[in-house]
C-alpha atoms as an extended CHARMM CRD file, in Angstrom:
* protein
*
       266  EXT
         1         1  UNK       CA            -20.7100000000       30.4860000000       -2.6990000000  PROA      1               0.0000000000
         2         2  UNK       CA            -22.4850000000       27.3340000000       -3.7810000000  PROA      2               0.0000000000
         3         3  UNK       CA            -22.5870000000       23.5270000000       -2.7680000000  PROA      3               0.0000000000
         4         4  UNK       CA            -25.3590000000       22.4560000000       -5.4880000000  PROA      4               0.0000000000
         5         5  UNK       CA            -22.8860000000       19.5450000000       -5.8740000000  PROA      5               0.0000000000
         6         6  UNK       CA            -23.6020000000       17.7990000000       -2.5220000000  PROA      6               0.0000000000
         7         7  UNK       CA            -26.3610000000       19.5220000000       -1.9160000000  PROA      7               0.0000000000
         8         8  UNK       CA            -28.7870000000       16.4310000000       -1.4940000000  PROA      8               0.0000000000
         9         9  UNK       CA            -32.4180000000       17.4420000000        0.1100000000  PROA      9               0.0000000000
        10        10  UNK       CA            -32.6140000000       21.6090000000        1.0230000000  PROA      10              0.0000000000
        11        11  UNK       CA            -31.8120000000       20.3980000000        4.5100000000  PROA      11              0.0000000000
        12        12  UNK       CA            -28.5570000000       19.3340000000        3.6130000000  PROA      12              0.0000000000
        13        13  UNK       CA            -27.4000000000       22.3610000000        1.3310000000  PROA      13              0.0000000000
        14        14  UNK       CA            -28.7570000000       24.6280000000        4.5970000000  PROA      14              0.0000000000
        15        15  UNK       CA            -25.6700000000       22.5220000000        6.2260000000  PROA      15              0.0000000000
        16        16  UNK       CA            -23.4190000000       23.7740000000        3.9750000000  PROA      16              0.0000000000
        17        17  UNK       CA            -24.8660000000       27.2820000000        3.6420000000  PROA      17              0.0000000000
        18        18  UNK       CA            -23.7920000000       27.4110000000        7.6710000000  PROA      18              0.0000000000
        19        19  UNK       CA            -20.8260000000       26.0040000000        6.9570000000  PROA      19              0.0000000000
        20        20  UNK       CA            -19.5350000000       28.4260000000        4.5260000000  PROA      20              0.0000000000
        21        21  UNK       CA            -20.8430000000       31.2020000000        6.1890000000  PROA      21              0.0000000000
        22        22  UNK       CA            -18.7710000000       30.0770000000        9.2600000000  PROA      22              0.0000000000
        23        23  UNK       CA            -15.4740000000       29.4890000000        6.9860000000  PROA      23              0.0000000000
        24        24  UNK       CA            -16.0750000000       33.0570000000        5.2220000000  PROA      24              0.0000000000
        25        25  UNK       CA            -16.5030000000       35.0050000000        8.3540000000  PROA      25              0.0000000000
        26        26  UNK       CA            -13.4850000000       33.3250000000        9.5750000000  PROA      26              0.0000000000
        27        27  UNK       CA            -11.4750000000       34.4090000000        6.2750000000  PROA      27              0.0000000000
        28        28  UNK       CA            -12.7260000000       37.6620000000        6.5340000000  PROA      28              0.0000000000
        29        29  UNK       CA            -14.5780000000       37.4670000000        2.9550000000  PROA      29              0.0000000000
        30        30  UNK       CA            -17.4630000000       38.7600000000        2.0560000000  PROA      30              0.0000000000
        31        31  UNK       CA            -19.0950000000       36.5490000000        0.4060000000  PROA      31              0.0000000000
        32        32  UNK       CA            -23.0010000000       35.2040000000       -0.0730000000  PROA      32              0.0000000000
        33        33  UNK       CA            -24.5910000000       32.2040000000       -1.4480000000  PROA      33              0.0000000000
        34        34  UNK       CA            -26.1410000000       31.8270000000       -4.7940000000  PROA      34              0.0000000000
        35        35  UNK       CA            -28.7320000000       29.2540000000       -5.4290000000  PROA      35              0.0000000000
        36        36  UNK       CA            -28.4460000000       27.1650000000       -8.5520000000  PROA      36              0.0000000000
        37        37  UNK       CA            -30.5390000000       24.4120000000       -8.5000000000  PROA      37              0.0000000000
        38        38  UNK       CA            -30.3750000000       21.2280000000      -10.9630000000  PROA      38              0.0000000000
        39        39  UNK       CA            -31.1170000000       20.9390000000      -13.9110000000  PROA      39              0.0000000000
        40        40  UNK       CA            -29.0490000000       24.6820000000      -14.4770000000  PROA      40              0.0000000000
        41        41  UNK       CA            -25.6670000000       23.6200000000      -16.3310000000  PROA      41              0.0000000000
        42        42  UNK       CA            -23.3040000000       23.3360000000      -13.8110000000  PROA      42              0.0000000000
        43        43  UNK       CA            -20.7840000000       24.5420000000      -16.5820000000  PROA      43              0.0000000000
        44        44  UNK       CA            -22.2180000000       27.9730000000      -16.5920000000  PROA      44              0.0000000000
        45        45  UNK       CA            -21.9130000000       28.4500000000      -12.8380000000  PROA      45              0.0000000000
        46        46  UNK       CA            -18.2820000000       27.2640000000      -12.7890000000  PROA      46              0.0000000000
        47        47  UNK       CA            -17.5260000000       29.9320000000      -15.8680000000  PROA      47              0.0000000000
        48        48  UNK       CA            -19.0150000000       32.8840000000      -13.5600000000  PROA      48              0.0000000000
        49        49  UNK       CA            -16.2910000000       35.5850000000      -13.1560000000  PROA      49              0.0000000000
        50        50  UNK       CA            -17.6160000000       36.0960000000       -9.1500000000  PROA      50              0.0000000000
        51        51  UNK       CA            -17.0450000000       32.7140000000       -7.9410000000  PROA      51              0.0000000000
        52        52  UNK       CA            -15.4090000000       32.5720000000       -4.2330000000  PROA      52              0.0000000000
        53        53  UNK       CA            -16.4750000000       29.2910000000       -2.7030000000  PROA      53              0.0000000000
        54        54  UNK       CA            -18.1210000000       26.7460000000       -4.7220000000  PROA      54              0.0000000000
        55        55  UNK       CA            -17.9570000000       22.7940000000       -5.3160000000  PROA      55              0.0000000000
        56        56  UNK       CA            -15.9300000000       22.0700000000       -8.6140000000  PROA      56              0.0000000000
        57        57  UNK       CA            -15.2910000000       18.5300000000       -9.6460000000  PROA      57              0.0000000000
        58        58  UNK       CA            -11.8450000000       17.6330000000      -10.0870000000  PROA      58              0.0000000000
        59        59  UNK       CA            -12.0990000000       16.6840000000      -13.8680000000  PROA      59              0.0000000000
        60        60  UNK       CA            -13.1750000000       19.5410000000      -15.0900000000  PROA      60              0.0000000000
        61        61  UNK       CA            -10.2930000000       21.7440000000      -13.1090000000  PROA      61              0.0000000000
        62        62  UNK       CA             -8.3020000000       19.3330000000      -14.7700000000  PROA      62              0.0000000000
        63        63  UNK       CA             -9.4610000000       19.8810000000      -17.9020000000  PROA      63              0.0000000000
        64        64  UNK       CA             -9.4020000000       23.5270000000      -17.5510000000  PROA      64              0.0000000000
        65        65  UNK       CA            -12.9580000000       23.7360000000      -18.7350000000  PROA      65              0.0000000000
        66        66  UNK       CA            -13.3240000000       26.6140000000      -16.5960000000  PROA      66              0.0000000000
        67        67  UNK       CA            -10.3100000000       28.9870000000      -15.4720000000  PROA      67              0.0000000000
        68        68  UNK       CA            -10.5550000000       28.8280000000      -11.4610000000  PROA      68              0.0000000000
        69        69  UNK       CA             -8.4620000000       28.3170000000       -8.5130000000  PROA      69              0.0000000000
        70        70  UNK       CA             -8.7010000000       25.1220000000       -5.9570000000  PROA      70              0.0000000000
        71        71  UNK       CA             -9.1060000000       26.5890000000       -2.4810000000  PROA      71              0.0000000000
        72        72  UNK       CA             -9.7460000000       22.9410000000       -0.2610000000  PROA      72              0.0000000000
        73        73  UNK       CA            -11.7330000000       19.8350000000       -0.5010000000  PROA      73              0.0000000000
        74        74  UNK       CA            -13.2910000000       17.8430000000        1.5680000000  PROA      74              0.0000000000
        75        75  UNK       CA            -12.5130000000       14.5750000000        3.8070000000  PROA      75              0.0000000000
        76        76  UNK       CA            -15.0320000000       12.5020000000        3.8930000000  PROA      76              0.0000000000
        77        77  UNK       CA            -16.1180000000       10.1930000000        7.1570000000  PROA      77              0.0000000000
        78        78  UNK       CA            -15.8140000000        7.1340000000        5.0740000000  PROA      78              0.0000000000
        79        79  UNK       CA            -12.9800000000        4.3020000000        5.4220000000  PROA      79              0.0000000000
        80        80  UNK       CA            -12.0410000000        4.5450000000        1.4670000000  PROA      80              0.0000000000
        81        81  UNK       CA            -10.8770000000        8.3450000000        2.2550000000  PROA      81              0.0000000000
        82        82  UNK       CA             -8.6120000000        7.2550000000        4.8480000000  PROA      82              0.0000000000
        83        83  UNK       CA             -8.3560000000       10.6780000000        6.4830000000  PROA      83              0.0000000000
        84        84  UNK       CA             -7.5910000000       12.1050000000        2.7350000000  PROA      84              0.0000000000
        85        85  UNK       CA             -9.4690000000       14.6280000000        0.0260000000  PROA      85              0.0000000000
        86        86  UNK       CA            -10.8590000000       11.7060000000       -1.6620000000  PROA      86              0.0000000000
        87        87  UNK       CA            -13.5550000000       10.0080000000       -3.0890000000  PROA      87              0.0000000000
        88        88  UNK       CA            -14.6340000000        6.9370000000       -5.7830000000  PROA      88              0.0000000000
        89        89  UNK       CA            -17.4270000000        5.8090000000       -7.6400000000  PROA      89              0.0000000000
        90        90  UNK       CA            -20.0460000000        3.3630000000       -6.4760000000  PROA      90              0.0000000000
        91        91  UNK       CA            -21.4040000000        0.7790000000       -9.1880000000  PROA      91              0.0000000000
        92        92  UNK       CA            -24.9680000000        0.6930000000       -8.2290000000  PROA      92              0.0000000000
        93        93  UNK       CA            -28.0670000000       -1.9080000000       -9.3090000000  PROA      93              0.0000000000
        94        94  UNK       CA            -30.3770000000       -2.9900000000       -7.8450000000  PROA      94              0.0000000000
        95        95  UNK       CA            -31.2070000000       -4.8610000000       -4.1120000000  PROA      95              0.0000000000
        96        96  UNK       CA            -33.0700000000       -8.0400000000       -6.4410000000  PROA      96              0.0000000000
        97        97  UNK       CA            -31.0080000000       -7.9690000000       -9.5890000000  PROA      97              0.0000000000
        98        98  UNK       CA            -29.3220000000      -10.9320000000       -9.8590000000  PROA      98              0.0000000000
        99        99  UNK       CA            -25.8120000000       -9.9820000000      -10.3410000000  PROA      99              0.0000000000
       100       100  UNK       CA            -22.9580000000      -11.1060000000       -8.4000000000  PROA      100             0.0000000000
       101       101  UNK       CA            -19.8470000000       -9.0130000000      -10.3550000000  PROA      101             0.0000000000
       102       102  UNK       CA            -19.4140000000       -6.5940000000      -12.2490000000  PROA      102             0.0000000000
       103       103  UNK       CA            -19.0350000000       -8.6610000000      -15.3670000000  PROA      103             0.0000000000
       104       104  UNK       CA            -22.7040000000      -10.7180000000      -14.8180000000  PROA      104             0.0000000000
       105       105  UNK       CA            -24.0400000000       -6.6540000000      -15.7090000000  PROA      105             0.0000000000
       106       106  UNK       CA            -22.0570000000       -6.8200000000      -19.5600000000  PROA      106             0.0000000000
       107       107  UNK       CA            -24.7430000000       -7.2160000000      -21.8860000000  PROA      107             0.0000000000
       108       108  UNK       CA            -27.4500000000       -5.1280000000      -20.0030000000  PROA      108             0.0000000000
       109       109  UNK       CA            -28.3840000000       -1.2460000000      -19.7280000000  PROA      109             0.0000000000
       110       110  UNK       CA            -25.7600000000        1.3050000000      -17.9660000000  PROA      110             0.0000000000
       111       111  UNK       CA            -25.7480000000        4.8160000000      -17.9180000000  PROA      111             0.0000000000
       112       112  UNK       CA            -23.5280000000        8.0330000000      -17.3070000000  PROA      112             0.0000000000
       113       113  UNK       CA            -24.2250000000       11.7180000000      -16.3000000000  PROA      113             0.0000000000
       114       114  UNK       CA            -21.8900000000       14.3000000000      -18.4690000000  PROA      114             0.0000000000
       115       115  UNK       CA            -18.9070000000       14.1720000000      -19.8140000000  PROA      115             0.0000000000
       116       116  UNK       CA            -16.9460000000       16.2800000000      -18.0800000000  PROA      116             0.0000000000
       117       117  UNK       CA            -18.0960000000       14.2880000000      -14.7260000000  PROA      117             0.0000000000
       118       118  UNK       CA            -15.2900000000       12.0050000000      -13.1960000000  PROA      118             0.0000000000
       119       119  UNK       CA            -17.5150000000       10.0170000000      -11.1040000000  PROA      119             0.0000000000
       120       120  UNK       CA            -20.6380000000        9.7420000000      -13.5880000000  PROA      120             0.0000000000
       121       121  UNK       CA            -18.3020000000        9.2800000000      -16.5900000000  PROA      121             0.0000000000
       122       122  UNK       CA            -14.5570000000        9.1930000000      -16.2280000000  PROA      122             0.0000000000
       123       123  UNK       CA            -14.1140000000        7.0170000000      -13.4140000000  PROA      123             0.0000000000
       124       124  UNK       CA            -16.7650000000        4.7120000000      -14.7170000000  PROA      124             0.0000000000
       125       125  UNK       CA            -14.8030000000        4.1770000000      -18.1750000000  PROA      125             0.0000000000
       126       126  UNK       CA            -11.7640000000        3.7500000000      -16.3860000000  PROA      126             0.0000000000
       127       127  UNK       CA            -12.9910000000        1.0600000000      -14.4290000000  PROA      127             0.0000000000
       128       128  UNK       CA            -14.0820000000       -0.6800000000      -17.3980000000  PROA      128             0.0000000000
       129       129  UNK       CA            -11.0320000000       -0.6840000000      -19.0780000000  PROA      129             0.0000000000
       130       130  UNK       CA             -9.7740000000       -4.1440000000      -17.3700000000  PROA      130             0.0000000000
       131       131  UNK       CA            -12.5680000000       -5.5090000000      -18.9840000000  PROA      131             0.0000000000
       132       132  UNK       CA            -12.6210000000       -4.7340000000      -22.4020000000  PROA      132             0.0000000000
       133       133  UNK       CA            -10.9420000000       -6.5740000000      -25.0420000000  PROA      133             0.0000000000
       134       134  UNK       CA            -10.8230000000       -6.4150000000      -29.0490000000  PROA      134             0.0000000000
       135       135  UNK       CA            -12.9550000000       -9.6710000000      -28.8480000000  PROA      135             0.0000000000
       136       136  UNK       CA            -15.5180000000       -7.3750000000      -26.3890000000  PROA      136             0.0000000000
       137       137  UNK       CA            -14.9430000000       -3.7900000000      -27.6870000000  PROA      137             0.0000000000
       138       138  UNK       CA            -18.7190000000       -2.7760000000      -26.4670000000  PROA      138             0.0000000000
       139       139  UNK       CA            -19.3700000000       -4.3950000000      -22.6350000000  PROA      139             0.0000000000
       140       140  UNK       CA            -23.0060000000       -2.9080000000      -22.8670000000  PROA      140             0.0000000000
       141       141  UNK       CA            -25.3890000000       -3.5730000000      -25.0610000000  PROA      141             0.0000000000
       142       142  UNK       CA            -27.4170000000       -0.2570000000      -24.1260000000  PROA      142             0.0000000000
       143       143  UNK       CA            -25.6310000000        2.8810000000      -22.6380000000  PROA      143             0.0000000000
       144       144  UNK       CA            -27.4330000000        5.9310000000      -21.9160000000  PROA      144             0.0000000000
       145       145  UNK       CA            -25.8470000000        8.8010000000      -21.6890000000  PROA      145             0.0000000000
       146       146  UNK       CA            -26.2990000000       13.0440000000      -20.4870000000  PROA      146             0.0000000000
       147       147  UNK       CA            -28.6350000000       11.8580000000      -17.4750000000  PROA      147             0.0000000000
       148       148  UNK       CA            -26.5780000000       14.7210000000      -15.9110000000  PROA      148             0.0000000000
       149       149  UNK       CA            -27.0730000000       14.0910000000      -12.4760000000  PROA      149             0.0000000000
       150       150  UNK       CA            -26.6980000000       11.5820000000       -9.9190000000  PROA      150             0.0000000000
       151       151  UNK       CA            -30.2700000000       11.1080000000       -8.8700000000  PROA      151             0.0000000000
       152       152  UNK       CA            -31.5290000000       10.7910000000      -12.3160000000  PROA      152             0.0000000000
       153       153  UNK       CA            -28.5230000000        7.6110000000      -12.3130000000  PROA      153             0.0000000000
       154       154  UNK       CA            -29.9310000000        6.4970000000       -8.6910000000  PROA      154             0.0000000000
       155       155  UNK       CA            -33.9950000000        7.0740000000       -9.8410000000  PROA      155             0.0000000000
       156       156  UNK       CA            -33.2540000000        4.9960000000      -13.3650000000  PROA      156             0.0000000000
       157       157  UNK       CA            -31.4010000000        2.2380000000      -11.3230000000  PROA      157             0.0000000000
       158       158  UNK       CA            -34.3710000000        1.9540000000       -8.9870000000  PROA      158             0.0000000000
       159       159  UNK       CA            -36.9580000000        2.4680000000      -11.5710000000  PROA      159             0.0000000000
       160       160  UNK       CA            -35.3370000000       -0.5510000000      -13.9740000000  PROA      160             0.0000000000
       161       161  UNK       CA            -34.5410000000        1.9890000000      -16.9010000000  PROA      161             0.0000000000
       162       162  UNK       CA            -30.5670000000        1.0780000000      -16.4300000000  PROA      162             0.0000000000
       163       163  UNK       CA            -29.6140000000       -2.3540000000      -14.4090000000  PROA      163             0.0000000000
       164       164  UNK       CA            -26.3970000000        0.0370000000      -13.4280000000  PROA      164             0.0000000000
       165       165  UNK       CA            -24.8070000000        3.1080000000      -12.7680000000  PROA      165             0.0000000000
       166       166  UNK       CA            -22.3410000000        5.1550000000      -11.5290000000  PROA      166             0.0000000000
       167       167  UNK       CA            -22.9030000000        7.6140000000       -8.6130000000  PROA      167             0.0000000000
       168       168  UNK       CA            -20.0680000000        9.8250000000       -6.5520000000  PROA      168             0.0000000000
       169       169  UNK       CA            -19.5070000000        7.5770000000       -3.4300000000  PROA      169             0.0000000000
       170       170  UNK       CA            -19.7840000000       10.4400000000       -0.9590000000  PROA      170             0.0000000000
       171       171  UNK       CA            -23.0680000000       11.7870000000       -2.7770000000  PROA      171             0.0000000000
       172       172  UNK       CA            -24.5590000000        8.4510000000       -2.4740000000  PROA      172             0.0000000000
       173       173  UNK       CA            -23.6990000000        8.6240000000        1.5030000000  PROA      173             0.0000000000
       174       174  UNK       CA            -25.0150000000       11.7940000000        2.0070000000  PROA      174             0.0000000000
       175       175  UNK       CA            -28.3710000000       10.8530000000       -0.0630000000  PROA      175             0.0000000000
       176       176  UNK       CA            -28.4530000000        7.1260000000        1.9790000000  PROA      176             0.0000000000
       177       177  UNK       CA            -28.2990000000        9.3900000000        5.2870000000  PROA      177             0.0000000000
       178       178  UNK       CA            -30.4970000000       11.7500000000        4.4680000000  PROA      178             0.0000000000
       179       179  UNK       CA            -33.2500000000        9.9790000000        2.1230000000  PROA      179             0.0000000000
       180       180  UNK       CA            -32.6920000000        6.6720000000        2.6910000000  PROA      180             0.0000000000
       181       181  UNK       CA            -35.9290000000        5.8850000000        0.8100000000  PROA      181             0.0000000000
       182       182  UNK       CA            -34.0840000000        6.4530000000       -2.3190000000  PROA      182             0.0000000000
       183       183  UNK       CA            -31.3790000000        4.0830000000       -1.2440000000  PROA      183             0.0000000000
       184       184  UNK       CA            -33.4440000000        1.5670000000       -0.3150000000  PROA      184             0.0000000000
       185       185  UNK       CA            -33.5440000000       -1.1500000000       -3.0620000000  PROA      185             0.0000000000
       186       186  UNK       CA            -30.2370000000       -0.6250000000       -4.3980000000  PROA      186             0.0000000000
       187       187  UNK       CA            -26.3990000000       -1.8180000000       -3.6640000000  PROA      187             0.0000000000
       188       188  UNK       CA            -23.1020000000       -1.2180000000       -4.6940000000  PROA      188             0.0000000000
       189       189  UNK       CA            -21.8280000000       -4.2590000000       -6.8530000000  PROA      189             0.0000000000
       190       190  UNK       CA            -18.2720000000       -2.6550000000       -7.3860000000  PROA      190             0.0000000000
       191       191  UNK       CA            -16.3930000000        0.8380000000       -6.8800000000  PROA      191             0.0000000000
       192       192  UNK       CA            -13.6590000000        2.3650000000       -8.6370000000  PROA      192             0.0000000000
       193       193  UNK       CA            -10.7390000000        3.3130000000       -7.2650000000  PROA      193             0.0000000000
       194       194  UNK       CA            -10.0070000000        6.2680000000       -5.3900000000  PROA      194             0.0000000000
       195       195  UNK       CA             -9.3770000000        9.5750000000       -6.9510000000  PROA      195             0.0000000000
       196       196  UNK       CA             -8.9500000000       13.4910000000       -5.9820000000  PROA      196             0.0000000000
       197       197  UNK       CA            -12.2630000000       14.6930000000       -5.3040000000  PROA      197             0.0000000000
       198       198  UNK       CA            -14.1290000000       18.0570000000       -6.2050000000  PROA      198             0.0000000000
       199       199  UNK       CA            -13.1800000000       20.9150000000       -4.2520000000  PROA      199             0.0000000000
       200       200  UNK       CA            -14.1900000000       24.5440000000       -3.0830000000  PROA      200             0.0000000000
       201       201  UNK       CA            -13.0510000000       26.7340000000       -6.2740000000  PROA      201             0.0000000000
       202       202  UNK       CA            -12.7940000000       30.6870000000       -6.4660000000  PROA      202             0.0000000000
       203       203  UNK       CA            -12.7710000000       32.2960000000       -9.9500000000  PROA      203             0.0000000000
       204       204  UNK       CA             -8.9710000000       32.9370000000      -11.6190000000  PROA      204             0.0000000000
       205       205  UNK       CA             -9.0440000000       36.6090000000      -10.9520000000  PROA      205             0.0000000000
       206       206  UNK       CA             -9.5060000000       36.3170000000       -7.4270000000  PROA      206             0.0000000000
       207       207  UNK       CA             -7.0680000000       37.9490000000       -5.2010000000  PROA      207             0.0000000000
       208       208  UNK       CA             -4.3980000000       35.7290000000       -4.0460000000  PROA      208             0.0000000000
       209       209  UNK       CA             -4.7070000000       36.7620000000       -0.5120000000  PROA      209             0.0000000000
       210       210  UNK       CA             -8.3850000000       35.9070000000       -0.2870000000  PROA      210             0.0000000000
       211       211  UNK       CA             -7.8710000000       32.8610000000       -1.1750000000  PROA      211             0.0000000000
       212       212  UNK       CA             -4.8360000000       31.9920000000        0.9060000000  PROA      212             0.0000000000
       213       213  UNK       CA             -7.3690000000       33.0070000000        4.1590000000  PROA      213             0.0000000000
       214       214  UNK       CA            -10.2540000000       30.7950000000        2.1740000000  PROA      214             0.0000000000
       215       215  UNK       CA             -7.8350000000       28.1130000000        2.4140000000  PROA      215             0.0000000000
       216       216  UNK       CA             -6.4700000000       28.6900000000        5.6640000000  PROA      216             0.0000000000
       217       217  UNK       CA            -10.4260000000       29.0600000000        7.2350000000  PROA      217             0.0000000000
       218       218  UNK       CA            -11.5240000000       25.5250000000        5.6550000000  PROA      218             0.0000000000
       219       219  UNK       CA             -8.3730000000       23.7090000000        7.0430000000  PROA      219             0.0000000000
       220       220  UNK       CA             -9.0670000000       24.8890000000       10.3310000000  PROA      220             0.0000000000
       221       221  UNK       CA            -12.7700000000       24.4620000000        9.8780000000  PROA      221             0.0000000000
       222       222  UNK       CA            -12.2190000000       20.9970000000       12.0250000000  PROA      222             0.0000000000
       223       223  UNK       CA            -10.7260000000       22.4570000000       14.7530000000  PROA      223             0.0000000000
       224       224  UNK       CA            -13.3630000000       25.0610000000       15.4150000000  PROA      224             0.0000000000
       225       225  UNK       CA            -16.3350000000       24.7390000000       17.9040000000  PROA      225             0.0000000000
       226       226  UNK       CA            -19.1340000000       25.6460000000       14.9450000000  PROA      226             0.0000000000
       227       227  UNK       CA            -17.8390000000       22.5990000000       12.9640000000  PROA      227             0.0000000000
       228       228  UNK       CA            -18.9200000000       18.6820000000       14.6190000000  PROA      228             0.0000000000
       229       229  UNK       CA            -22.5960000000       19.1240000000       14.5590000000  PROA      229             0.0000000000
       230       230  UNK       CA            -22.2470000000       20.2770000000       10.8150000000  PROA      230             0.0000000000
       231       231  UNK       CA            -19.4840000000       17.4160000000       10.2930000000  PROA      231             0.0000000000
       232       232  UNK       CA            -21.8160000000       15.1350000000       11.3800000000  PROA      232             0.0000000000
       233       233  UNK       CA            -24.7690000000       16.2120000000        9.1250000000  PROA      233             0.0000000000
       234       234  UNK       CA            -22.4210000000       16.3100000000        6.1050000000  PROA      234             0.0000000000
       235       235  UNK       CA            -20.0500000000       13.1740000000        7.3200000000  PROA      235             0.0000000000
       236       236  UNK       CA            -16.6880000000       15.1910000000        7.0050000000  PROA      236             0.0000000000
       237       237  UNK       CA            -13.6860000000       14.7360000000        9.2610000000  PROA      237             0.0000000000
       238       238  UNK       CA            -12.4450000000       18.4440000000        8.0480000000  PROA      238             0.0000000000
       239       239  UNK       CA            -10.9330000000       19.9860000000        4.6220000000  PROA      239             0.0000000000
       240       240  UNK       CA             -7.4210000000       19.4200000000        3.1770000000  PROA      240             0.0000000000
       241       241  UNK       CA             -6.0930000000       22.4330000000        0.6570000000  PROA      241             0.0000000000
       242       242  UNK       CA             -5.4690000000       21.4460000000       -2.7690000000  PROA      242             0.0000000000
       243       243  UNK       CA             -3.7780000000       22.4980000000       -6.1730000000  PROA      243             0.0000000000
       244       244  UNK       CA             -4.5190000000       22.2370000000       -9.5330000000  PROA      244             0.0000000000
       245       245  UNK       CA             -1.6080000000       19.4520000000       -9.8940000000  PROA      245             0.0000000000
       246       246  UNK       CA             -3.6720000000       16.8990000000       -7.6290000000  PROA      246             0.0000000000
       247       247  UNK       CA             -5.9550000000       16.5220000000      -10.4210000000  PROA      247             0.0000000000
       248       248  UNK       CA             -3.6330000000       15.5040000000      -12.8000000000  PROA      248             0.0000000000
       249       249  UNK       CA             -4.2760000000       11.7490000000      -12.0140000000  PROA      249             0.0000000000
       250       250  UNK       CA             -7.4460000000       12.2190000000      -13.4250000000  PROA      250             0.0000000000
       251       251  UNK       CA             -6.0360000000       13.5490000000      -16.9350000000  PROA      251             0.0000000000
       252       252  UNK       CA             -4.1820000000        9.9380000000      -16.8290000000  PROA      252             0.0000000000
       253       253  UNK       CA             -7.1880000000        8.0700000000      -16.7310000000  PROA      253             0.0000000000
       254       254  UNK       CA             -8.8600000000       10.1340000000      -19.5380000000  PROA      254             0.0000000000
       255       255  UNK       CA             -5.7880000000        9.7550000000      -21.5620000000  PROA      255             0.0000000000
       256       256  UNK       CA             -5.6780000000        5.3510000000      -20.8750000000  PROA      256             0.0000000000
       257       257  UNK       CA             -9.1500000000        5.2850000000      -22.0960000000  PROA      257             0.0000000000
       258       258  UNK       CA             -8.3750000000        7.4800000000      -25.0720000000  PROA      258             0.0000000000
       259       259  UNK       CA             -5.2870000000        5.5770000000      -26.1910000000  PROA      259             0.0000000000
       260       260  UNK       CA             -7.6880000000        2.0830000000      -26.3040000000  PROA      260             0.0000000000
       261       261  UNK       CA            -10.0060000000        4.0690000000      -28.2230000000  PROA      261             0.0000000000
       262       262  UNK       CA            -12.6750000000        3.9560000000      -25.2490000000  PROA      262             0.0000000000
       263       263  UNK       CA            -13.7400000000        7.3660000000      -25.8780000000  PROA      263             0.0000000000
       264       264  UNK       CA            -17.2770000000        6.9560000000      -23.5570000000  PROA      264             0.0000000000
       265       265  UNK       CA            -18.3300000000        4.1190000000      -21.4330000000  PROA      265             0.0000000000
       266       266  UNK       CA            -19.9750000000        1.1810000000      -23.7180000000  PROA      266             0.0000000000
């Protein structure tokens, strides 16, 4: 098992530590948590041949840059999720910059995490697509790229290295809830639009019947006396199972940006 994804301070990963341990005592899997702190390539977790319970973004399922199976994702406690397994991008710069839209930022210093990232890098170029045109092929006159994570986005924002970036919506509400003093002096100027978000994946040679009593534990999860005290330290309203097909959306977008020959963000 692993969060590292959304695991924000230690406090917060020791959230979803209880929680798993809840939803894999409920399953009836035996199953413990592995550390893997940042800056550890998150590829090289998700290729593991053990994995039972850990946080996969959508892109990469899509992408099948590691062979695993989606067990259930989260809903977040945020009005963009509507009650669904989904999530977006927030454009971040920041609190004193000057900028009003999105376009007032074209010219400056932006930034993205990895490639195989939908919110750091996918969503973000997909977003921009509405504004570039052959007369404006490159919106950004600096664009910094493998920053890897979100807080190294959310510290280069604050610190003036890049006047935006992208960061995963529902990280960037866990981080404002939990460390608000490295929120503080920044704002969302735009988001993206909604997408699939990651998920709890087990490994492809996992038995089918584990996961079908993952799955079965984590949409129950809400119902369960263990889980509002947890919800509200990780703002979730409960889990929602998922397939491999839901992330097919996000293929779509990689494939729009490819066919305008918008390879990365620029």
């Amino acid at each position: 098992m692993n969060a590292r994804m959304y695991a924000v301070t230690p406090a917060v990963e020791a959230a979803w530590r209880a929680l798993l341990g809840h939803v894999t005592r409920e399953a009836d899997v035996g199953l413990s948590y592995f550390p893997y702190p940042a800056p550890q390539p998150l590829e090289s977790l998700w290729a593991r041949a053990d994995l039972g319970a850990v946080f996969m973004c959508g892109y990469p399922i899509a992408l099948q840059l590691a062979k695993v199976w989606p067990i259930a994702a989260p809903i977040p406690r945020a009005a963009w999720a509507a009650g669904r397994p989904l999530y977006r991008t927030d454009l971040i710069v920041r609190e004193d910059a000057p900028y009003e839209r999105l376009e007032d930022t074209f010219g400056g210093r932006a930034g993205w995490t990895v490639e195989h990232s939908h919110s750091g890098f996918n969503a973000f170029r997909h977003h921009l697509l509405a504004y570039r045109t052959p007369q404006r092929p490159a919106l950004y006159a600096q664009m910094t790229g493998n920053l890897v994570t979100a807080r190294n986005v959310l510290d280069a924002v604050r610190s003036g290295k890049l006047d935006i970036g992208p960061l995963d919506a529902y990280w960037h509400l866990l981080i404002a809830r939990h460390a608000p003093e490295l929120t503080a002096g920044v704002r969302v100027l735009a988001s993206t639009s909604v997408a699939p978000r990651p998920a709890f994946v087990a490994a492809a040679g996992a038995p089918a019947e584990m996961l079908a009593r993952l799955r079965a534990a984590f949409v129950a999860a809400a119902g369960r006396a263990w889980f509002p005290p947890l919800a509200d330290l990780l703002l979730l309203d409960g889990f929602a199972a998922i397939s491999e097909d839901a992330f097919a959306p996000l293929l779509e977008w990689d494939r729009e940006a490819r066919a305008a020959g918008f390879e990365r963000p620029a």
